[in-house]
C-alpha positions, 0 to 999 in steps of 0.5 A, a space after each residue: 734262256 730258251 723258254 724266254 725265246 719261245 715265249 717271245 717268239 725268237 724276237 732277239 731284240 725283245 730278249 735281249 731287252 728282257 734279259 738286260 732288266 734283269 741284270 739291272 734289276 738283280 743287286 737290287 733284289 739281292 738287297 732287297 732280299 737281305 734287308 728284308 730278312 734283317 728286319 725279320 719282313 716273312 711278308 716282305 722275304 716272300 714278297 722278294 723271292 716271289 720275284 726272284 723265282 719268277 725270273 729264275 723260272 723264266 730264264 730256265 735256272 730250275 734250281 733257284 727258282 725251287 729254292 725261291 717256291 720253298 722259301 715263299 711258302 713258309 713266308 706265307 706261313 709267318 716263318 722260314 726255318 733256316 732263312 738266314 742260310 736260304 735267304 743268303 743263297 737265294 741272293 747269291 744265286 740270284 747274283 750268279 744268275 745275273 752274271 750268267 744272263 749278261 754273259 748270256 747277252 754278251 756271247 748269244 745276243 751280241 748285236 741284239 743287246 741294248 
């Protein structure tokens, strides 16, 4: 989250706002990500874990947001090997990185949260 607080110039209010989109914003990139992989969408996968890597960068999980680059560009591509397996832990991380941020929202920006 430090990169974020940087980025905004220490504005916990503005953080907690930022933060707080996410956490309302991740079940439904989770699902998005998953219904997109059903139907088989590289176009719609990629789409979905572009945004998902975007804000895993943003909040520092380094982890996610290179699983999410790996997963984009075979998308890009017209295939990913093994995308039900990456696909589901990209949607799984992207939950356990909710949970992580409101926890976050909870204990460091308290008052600031909306």
């Amino acid at each position: 989250m430090d990169r974020m607080k940087e980025a905004i110039g220490g504005d916990a209010a503005v953080l907690a706002d930022i933060l707080q989109s996410f956490v309302e914003e991740a079940d439904t990139l989770a699902a998005t990500l998953h219904r997109e992989m059903e139907r088989q969408s590289m176009e719609g996968v990629g789409r979905t874990v572009h945004t998902i890597k975007s804000s895993a960068r943003d909040f520092g999980d380094d982890e996610l947001a290179q699983l999410c680059a790996g997963v984009e560009q075979e998308a890009r591509g017209g295939a990913v090997n093994d995308l039900e397996r990456r696909g589901s832990e990209i949607a799984g991380k992207c939950l356990q990185l909710r949970d992580d941020v409101a926890a976050y929202i909870r204990t460091a920006l308290g008052s600031a949260a909306p």
